[in-house]
LODREN-806022 format. One line per field, with one value per atom (N, C-alpha, C): residue number from 1; atom name; x, y, z. Coordinates in pm, whole numbers. Each point is the difference from the previous one (the first is absolute). Layout:
<pts>
i	(NUM  ...)
at	(CA  ...)
xx	(X  ...)
yy	(Y  ...)
zz	(Z  ...)
</pts>
This chain:
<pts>
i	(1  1  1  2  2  2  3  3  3  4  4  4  5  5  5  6  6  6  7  7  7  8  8  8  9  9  9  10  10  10  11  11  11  12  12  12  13  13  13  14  14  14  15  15  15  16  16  16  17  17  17  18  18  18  19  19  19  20  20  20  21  21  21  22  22  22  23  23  23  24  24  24  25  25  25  26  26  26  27  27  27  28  28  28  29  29  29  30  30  30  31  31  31  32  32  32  33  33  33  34  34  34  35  35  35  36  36  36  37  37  37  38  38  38  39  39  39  40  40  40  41  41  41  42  42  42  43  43  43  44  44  44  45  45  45  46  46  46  47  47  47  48  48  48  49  49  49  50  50  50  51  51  51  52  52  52  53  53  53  54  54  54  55  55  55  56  56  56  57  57  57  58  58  58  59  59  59  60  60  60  61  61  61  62  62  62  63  63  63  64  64  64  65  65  65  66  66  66  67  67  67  68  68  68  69  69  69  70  70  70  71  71  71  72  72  72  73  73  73  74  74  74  75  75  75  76  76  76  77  77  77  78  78  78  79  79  79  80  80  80  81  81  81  82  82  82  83  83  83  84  84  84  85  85  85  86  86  86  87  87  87  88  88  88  89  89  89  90  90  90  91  91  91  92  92  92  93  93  93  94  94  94  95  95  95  96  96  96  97  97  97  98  98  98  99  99  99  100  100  100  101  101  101  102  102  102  103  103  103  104  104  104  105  105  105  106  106  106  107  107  107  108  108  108  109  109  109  110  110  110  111  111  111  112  112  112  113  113  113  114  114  114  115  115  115  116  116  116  117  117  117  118  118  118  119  119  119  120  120  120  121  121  121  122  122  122  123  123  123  124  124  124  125  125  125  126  126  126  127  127  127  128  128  128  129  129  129  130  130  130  131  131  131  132  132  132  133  133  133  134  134  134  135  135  135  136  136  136  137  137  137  138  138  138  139  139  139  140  140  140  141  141  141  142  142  142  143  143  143  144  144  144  145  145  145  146  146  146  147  147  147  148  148  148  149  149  149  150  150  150  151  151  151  152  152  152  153  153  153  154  154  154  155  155  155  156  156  156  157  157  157  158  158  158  159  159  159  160  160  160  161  161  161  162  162  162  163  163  163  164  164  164  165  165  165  166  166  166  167  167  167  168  168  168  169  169  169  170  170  170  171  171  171  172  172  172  173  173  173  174  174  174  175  175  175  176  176  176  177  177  177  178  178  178  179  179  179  180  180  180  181  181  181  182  182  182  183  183  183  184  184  184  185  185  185  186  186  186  187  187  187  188  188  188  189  189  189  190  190  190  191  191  191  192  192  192  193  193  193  194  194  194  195  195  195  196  196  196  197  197  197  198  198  198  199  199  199  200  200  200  201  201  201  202  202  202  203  203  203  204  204  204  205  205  205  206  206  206  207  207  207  208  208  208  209  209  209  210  210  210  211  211  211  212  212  212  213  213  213  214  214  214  215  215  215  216  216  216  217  217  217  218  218  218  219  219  219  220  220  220  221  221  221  222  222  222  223  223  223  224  224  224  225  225  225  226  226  226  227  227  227  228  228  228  229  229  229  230  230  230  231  231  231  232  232  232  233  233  233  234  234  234  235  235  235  236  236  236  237  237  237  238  238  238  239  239  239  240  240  240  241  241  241  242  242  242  243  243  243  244  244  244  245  245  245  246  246  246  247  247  247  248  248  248  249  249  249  250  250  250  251  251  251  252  252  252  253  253  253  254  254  254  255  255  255  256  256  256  257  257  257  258  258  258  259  259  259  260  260  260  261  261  261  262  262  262  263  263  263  264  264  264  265  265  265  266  266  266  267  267  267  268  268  268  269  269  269  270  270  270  271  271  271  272  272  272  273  273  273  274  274  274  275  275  275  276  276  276  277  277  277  278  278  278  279  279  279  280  280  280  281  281  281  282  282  282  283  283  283  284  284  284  285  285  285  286  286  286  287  287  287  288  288  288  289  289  289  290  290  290  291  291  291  292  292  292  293  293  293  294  294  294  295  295  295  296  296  296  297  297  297  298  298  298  299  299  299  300  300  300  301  301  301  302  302  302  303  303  303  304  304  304  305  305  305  306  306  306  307  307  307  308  308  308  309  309  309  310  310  310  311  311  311  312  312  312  313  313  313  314  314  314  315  315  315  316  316  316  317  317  317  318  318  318  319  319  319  320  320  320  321  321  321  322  322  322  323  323  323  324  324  324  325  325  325  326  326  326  327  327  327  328  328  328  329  329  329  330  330  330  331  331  331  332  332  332  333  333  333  334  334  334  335  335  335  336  336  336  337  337  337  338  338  338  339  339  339  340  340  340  341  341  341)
at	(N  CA  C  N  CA  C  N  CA  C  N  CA  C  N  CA  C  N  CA  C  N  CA  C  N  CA  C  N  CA  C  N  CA  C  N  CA  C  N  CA  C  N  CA  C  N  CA  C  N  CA  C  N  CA  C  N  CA  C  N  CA  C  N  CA  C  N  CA  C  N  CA  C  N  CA  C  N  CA  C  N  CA  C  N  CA  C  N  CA  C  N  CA  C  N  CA  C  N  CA  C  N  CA  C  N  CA  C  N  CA  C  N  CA  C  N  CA  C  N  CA  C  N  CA  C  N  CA  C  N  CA  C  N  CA  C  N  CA  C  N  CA  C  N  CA  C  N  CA  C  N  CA  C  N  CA  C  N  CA  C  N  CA  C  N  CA  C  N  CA  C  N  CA  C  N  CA  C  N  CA  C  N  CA  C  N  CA  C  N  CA  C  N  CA  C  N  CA  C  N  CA  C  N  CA  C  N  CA  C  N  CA  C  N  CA  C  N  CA  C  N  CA  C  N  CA  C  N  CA  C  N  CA  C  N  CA  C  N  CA  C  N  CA  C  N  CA  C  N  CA  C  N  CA  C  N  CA  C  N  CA  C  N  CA  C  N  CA  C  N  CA  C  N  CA  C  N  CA  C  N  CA  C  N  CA  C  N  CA  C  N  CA  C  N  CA  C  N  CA  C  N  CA  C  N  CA  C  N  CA  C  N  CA  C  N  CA  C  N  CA  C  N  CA  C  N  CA  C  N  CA  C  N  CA  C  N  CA  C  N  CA  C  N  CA  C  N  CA  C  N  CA  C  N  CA  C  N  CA  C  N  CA  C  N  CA  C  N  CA  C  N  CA  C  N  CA  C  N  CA  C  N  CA  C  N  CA  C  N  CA  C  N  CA  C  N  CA  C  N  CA  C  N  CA  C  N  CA  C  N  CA  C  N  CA  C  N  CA  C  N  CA  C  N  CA  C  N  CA  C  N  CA  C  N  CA  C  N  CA  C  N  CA  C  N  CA  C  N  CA  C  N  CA  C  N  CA  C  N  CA  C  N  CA  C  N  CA  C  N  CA  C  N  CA  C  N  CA  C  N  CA  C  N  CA  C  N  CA  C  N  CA  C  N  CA  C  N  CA  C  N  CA  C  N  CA  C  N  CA  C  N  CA  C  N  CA  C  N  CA  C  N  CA  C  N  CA  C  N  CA  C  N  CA  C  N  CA  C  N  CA  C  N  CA  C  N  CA  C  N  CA  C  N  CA  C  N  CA  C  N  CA  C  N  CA  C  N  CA  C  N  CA  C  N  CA  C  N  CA  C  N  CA  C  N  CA  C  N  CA  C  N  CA  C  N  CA  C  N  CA  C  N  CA  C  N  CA  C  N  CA  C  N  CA  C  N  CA  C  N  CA  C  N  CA  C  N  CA  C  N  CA  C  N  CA  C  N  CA  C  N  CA  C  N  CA  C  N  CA  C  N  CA  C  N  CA  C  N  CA  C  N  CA  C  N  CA  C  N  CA  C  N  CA  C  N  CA  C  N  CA  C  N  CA  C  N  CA  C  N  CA  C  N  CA  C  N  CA  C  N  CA  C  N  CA  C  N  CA  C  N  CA  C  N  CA  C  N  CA  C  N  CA  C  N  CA  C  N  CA  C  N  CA  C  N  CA  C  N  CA  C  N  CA  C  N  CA  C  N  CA  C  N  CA  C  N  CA  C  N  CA  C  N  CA  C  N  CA  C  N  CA  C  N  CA  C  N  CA  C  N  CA  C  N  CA  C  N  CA  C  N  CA  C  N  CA  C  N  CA  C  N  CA  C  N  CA  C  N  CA  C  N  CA  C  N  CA  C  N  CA  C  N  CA  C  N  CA  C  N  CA  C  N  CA  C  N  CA  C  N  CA  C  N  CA  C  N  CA  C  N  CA  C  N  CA  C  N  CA  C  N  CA  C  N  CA  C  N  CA  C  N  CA  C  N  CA  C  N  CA  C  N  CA  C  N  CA  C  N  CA  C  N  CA  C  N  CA  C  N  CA  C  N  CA  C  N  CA  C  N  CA  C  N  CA  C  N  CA  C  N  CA  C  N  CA  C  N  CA  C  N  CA  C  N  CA  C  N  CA  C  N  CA  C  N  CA  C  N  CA  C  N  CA  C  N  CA  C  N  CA  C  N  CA  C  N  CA  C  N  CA  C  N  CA  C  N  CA  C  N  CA  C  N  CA  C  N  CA  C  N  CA  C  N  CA  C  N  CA  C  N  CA  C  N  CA  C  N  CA  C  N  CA  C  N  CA  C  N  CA  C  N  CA  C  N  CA  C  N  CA  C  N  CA  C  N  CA  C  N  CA  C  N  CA  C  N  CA  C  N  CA  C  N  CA  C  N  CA  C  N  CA  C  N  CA  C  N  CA  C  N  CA  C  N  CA  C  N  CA  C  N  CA  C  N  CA  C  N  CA  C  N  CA  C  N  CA  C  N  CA  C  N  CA  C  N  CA  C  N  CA  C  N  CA  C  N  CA  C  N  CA  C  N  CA  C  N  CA  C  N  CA  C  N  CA  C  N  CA  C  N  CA  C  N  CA  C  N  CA  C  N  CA  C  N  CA  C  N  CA  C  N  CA  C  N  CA  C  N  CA  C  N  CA  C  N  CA  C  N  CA  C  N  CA  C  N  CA  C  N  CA  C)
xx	(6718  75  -89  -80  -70  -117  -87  -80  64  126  -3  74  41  8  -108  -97  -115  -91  70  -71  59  191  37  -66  6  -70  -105  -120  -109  -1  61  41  26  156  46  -129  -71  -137  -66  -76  -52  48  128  41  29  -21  45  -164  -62  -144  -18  -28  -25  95  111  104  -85  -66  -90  -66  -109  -131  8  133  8  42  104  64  -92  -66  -179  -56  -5  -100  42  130  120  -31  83  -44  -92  -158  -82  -41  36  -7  111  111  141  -42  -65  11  -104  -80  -111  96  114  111  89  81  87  82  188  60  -43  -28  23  -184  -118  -114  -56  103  -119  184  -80  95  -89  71  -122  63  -47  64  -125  112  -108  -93  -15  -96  -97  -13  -60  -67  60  -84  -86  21  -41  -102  66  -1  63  4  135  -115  -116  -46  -26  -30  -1  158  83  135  13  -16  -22  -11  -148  -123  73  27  87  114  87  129  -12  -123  -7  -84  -52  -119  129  131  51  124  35  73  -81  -88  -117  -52  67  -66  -10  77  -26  -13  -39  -7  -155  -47  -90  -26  -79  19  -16  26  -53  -153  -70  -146  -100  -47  -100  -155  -42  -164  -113  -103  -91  -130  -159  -96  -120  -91  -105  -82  -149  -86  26  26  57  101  6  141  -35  -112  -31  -47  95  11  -39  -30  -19  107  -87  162  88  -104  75  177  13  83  125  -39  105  107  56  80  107  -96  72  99  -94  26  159  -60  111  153  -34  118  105  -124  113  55  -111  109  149  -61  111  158  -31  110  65  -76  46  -17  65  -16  68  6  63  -71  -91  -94  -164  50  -156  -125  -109  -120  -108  -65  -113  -96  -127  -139  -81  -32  -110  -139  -86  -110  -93  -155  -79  27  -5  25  99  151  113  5  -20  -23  -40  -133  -72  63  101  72  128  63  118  -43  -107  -60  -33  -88  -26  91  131  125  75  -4  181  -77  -151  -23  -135  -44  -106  -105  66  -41  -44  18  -1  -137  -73  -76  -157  -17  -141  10  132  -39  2  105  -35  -118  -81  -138  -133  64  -138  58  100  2  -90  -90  -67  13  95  52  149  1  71  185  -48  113  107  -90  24  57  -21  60  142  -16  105  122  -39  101  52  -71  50  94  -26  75  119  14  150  104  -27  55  20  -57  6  118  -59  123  117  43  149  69  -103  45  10  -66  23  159  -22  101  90  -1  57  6  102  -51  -35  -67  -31  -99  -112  -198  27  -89  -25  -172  -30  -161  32  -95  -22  -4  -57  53  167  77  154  45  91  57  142  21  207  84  75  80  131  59  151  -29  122  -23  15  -56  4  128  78  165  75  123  50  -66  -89  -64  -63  -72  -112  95  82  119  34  -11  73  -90  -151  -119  -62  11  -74  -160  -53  -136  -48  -40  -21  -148  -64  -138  -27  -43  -38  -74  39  -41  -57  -189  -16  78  -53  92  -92  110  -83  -75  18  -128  -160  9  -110  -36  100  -53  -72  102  -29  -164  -52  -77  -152  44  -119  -61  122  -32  38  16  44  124  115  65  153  134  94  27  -4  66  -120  18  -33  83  9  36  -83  64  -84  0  -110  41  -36  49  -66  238  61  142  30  87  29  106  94  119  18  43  53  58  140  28  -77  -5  -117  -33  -101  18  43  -12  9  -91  32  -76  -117  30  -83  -142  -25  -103  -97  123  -123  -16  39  -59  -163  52  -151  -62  21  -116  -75  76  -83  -78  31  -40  -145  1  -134  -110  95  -99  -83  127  -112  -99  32  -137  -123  -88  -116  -98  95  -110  -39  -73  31  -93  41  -95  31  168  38  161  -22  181  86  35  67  31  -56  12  53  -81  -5  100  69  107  68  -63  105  97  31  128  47  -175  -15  35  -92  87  171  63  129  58  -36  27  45  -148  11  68  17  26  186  62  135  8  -103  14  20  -58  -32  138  64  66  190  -42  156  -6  -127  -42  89  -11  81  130  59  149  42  -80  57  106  104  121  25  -140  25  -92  73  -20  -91  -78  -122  56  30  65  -106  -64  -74  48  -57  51  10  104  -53  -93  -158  -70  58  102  84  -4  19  24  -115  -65  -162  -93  -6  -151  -11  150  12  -143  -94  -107  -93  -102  -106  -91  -96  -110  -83  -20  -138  -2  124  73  -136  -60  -150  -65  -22  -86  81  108  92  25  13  -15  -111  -116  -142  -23  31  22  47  124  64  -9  -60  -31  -84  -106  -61  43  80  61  103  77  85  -72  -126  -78  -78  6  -83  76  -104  60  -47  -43  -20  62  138  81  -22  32  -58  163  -34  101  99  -109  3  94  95  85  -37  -134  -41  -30  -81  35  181  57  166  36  -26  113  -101  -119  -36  18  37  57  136  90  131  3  -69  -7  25  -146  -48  119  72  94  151  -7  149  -42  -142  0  -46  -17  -1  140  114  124  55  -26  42  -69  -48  -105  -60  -76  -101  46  105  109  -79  -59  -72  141  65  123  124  52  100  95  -1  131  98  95  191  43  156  57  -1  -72  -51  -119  -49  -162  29  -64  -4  -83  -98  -177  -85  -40  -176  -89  -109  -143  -77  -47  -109  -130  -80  -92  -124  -20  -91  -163  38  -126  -55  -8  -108  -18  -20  -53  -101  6  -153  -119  -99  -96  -71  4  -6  65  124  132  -11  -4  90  -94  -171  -64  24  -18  71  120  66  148  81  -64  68  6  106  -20  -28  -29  -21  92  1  99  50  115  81  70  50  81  115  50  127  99  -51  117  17  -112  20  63  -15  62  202  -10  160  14  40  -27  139  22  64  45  -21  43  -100  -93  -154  -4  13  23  -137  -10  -120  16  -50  9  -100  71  -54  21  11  69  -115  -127  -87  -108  -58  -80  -114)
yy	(1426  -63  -23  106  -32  -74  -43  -75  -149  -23  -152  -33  93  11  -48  64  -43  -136  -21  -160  -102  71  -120  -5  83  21  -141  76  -39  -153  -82  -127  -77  72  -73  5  114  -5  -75  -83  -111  -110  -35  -93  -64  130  -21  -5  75  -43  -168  -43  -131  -118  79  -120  5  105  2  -104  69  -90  -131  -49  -167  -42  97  3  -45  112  -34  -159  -22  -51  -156  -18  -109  -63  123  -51  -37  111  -82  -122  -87  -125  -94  63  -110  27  49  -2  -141  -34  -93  -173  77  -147  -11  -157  -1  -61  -2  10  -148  -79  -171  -22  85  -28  90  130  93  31  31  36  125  127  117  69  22  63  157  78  113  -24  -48  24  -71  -101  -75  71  86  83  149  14  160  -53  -161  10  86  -119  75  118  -3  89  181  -33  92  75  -139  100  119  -54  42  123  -18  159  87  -20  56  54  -92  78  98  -11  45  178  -22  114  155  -92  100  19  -67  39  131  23  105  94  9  104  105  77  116  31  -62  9  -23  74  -35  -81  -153  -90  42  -53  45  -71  43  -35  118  16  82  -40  72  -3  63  -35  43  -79  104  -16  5  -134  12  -107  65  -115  -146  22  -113  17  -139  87  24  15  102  143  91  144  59  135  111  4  16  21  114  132  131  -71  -72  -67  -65  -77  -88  120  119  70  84  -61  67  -114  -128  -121  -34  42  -82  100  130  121  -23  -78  -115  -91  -100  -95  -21  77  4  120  80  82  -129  -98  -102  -159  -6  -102  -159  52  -127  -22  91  -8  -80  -104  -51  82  -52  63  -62  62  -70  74  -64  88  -20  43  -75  37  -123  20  7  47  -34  -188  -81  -146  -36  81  -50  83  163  80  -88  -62  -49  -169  -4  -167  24  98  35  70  52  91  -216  -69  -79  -83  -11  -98  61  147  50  99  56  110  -17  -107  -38  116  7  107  124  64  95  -65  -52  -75  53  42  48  133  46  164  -9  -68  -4  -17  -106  -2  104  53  159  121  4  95  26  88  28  39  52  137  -120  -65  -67  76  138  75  -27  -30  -53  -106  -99  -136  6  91  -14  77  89  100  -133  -34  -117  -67  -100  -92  30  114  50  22  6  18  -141  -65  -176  -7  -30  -20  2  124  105  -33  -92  -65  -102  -61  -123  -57  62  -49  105  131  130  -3  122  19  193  20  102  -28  105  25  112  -18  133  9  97  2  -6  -80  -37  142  98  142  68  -51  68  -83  70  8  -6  -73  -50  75  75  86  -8  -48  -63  -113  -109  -94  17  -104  31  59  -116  -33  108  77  -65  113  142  73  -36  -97  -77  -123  -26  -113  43  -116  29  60  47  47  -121  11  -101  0  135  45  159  -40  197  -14  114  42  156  -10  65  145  148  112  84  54  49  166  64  112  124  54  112  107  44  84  -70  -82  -105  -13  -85  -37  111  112  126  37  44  6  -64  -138  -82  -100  26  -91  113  81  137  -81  -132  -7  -14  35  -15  -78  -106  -99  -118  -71  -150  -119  -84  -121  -67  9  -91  -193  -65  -153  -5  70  -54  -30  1  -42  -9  -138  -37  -112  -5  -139  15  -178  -13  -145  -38  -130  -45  -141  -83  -27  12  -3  139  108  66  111  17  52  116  52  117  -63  -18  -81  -78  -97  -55  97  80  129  57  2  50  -81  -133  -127  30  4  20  85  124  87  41  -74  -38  -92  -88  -98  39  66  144  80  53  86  -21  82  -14  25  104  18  -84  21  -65  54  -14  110  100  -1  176  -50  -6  -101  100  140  112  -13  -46  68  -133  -124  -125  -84  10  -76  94  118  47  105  125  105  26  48  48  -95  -151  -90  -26  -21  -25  139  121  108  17  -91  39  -79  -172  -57  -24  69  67  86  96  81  -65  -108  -79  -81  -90  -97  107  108  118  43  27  29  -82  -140  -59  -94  103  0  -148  -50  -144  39  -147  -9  7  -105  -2  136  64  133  -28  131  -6  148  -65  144  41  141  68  63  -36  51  139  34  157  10  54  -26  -8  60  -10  -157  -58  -135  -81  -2  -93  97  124  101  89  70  163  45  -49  58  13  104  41  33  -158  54  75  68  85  117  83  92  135  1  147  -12  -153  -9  34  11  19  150  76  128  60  -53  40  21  -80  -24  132  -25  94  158  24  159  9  -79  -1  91  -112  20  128  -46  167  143  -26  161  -6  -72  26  65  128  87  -107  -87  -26  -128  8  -134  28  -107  -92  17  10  -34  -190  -53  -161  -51  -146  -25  -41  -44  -71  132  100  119  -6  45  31  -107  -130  -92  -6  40  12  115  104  130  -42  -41  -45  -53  -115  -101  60  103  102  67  116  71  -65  -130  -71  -69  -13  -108  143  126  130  48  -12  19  -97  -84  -103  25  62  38  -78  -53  -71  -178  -26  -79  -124  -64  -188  -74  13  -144  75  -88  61  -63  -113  -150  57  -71  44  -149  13  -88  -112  44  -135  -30  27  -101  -128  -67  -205  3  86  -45  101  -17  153  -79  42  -19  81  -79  64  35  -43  45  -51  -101  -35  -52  7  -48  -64  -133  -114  -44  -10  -87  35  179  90  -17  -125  38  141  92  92  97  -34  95  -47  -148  -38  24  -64  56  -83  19  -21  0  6  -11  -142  -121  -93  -41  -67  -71  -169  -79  -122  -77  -82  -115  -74  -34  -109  -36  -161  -74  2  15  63  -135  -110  -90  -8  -8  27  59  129  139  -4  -62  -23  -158  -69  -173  -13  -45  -62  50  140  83  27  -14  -34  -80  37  -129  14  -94  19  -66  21  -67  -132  -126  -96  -78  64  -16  31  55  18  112  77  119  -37)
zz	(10878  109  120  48  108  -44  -72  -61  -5  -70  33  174  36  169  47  -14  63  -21  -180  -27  49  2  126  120  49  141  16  -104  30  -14  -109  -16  130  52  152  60  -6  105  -36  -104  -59  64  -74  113  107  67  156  55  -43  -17  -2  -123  -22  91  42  101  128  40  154  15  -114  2  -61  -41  -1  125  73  149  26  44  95  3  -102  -45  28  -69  31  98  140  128  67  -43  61  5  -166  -5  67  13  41  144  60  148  35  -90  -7  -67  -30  -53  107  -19  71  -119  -24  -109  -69  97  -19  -80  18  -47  -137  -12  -35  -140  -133  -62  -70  22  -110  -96  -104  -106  21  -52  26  -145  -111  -94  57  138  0  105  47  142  -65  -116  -63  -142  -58  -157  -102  -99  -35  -131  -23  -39  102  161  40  17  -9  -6  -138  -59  -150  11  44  27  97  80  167  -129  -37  -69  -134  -49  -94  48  166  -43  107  66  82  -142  -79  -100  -40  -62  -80  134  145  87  -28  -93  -16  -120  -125  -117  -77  -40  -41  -171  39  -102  -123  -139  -128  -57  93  -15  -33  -120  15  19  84  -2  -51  -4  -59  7  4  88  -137  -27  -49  16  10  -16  -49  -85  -69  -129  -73  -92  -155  15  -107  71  -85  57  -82  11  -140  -30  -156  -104  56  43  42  32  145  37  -67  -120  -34  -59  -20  -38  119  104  81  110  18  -2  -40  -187  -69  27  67  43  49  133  95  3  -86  -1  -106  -128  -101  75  95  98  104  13  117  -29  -101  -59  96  132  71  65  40  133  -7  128  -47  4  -39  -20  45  105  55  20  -83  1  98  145  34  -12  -23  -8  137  8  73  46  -75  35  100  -54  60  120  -48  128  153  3  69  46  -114  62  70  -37  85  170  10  114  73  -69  83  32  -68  2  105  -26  77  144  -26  81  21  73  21  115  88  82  -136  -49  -67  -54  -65  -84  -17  175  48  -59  66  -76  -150  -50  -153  -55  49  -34  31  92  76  -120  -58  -108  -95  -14  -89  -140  0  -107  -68  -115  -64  -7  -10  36  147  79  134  8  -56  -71  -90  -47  -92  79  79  22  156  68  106  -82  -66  -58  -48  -63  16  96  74  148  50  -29  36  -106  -131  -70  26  20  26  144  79  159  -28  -69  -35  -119  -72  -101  -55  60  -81  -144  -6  -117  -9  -136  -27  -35  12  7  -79  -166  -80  -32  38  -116  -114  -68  -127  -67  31  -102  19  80  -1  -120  -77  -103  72  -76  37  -119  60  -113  33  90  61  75  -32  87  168  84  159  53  -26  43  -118  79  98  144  -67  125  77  15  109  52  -40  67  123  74  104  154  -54  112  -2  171  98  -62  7  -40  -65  -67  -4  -90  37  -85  -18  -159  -93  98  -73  133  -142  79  -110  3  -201  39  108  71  98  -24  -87  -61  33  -92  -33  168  51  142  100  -4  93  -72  -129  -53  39  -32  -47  158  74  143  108  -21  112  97  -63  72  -4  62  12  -154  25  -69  -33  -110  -5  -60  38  -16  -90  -120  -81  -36  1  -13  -175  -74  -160  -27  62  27  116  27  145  -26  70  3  149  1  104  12  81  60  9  -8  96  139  44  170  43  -82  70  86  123  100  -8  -79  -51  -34  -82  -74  59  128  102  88  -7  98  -56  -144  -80  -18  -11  11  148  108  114  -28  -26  15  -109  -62  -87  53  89  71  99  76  113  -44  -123  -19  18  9  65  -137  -107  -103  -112  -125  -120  -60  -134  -132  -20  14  -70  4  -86  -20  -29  0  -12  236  47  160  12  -3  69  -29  -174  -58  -74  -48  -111  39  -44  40  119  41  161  93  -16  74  33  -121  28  16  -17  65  178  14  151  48  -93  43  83  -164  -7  133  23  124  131  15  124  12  -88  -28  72  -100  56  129  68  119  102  -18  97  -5  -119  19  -107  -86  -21  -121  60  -39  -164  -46  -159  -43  -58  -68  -130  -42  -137  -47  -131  -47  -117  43  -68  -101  -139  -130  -3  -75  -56  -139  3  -126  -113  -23  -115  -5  55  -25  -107  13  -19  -15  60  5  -6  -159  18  -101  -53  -94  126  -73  31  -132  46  -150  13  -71  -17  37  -19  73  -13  -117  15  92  109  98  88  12  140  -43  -105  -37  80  -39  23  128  63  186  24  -5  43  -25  -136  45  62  61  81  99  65  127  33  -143  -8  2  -69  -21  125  93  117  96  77  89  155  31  96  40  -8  76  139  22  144  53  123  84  -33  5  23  -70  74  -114  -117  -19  -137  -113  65  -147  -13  88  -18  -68  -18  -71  -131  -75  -88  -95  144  -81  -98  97  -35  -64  -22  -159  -91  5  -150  -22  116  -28  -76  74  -89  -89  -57  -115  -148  59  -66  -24  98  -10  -140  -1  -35  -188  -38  -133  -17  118  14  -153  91  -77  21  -115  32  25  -81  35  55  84  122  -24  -80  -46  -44  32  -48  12  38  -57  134  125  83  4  -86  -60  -7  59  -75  -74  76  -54  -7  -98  30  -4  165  -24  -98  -28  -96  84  83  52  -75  -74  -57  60  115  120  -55  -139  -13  77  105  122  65  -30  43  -100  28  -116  14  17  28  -62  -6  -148  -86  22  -169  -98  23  -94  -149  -68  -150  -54  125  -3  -19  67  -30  -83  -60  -144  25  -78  7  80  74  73  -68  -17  -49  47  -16  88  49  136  -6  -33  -12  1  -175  -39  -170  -22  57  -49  -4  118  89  25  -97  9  97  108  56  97  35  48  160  -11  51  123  127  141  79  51  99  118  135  86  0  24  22  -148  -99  -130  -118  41  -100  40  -73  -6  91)
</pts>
């Protein structure tokens, strides 16, 4: 009951919306007519395509579209991928699908976000690239943002229905652990409306930076970490709802190295005052509580990361498997911006 309350709501608010800004807009031209010279139709003062866009984008204000995304060089991917790929789309079989590449990446930044363009290009670290462009995406056209290693094991809808925005939180162990901090915000999952405010908050806020060549601070967790921090700081109206890891990021791979760590830290007599020993203590102690438990998933999982880091030549190592085509793979299913790879 209170849910379609509010879709009435939000509707009248659409409309009364779109009656302004033709108001507005109306008059400023009829004040420039007199009844006997000037005849205006409003499609002729807006177009009847921007009416379109205008009615179509305050209808969808608070809903996030059935678009999924997804980030590669180009569209041949490692095979690793196509199983996890095929997770999602065969769970969401309505939702479009759009791959972007390095090509399109770089045509949508010069079409829609030109300002942005310089910093895109001073990126060093390809990681840096990829992790920006998502954030464009998701302002640009909403939608939902998955890494190519999350695995779809329930469809989106109807639990992600209905959020303005929300992103992927890694689990706290891991975080307290491995970054000595509170919390992180992860971007390997992210939805949001279109246009919505958040996002160009983190586009700025990428553009400001001063650094580049470490795409974990400059574009990746830590960024939209802080960025989330900054954005709540001053009170804004459209809300970012932080997952519970259960959602997208209850695993932890490689659980003997996070073992290994930690008796470290546990068999050591010399903790530190500082908050960074204390929230590493705490990790160890609740991810030891816990029987040192890898998967945390129940029955509000959508998705498990896998953690596959191909993107680190550095991890993957012999890990990738050969590339194959994703449009082969998924014939029709396959979108690109501008209409080709």
């Amino acid at each position: 009951m209170e849910t379609g309350f509010k879709r009435r709501n939000l509707k009248i608010l659409g409309s009364l919306l779109i009656a302004a800004v033709v108001g507005t807009l109306l008059s400023g031209v009829l004040k420039q007519c007199t009844s006997s010279n000037c005849t205006v139709k409003r499609s002729q003062v807006l177009g009847n395509k921007a009416m379109s866009k205008a009615q179509s984008v305050l209808k969808n204000v608070s809903s996030v579209p059935k678009i999924l995304h997804q980030v590669f060089a180009s569209e041949r991917v490692y095979a690793n991928y196509l199983p996890f790929v095929n997770s999602c789309l065969s769970r969401n079989p309505d939702w479009q699908y759009y791959l972007w590449t390095d090509k399109t990446a770089e045509k949508l930044i010069v079409d829609r976000y030109p300002e942005f363009l310089a910093k895109y290009k001073q990126y060093t670290d390809n990681l840096e690239k990829a992790d920006s462009i998502r954030y464009i995406v998701l302002h640009h056209m909403g939608g939902i943002y998955l890494d190519m290693d999350v695995e779809c094991i329930r469809p989106f809808f109807p639990a992600l229905e209905g959020i303005q925005a929300f992103l992927d939180q890694e689990r706290p162990e891991q975080t307290n652990i491995g970054l000595a901090q509170r919390y992180s915000a992860m971007n390997s999952a992210m939805g949001a409306r279109p246009g919505h405010p958040f996002f160009r908050h983190v586009i700025d806020q990428l553009q400001a930076g001063t650094r580049v060549g470490e795409a974990l601070r400059t574009t990746g967790p830590l960024a939209l970490t802080s960025a989330l921090e900054s954005y709540r700081r001053v009170g804004a109206a459209a809300g970012v709802k932080l997952l519970d890891p259960k959602v997208f990021s209850p695993l932890m791979v490689d659980m003997n190295k996070w073992k290994k760590r930690c008796r470290g830290l546990l068999l050591s007599a010399k903790w530190s005052s500082s908050s960074r020993w204390s929230l590493q203590q705490r990790g160890c102690v609740q991810l030891q509580a816990k029987g040192w438990r890898a998967d945390d998933s129940n029955g509000s999982t959508i998705g498990l990361h896998r953690f596959l880091h191909l993107g680190y030549d550095w991890i993957a190592g012999k890990q990738r498997l050969p590339p194959i085509s994703l449009t082969k793979a998924f014939p029709g299913r396959v979108k690109f911006y501008g209409g080709s790879a």
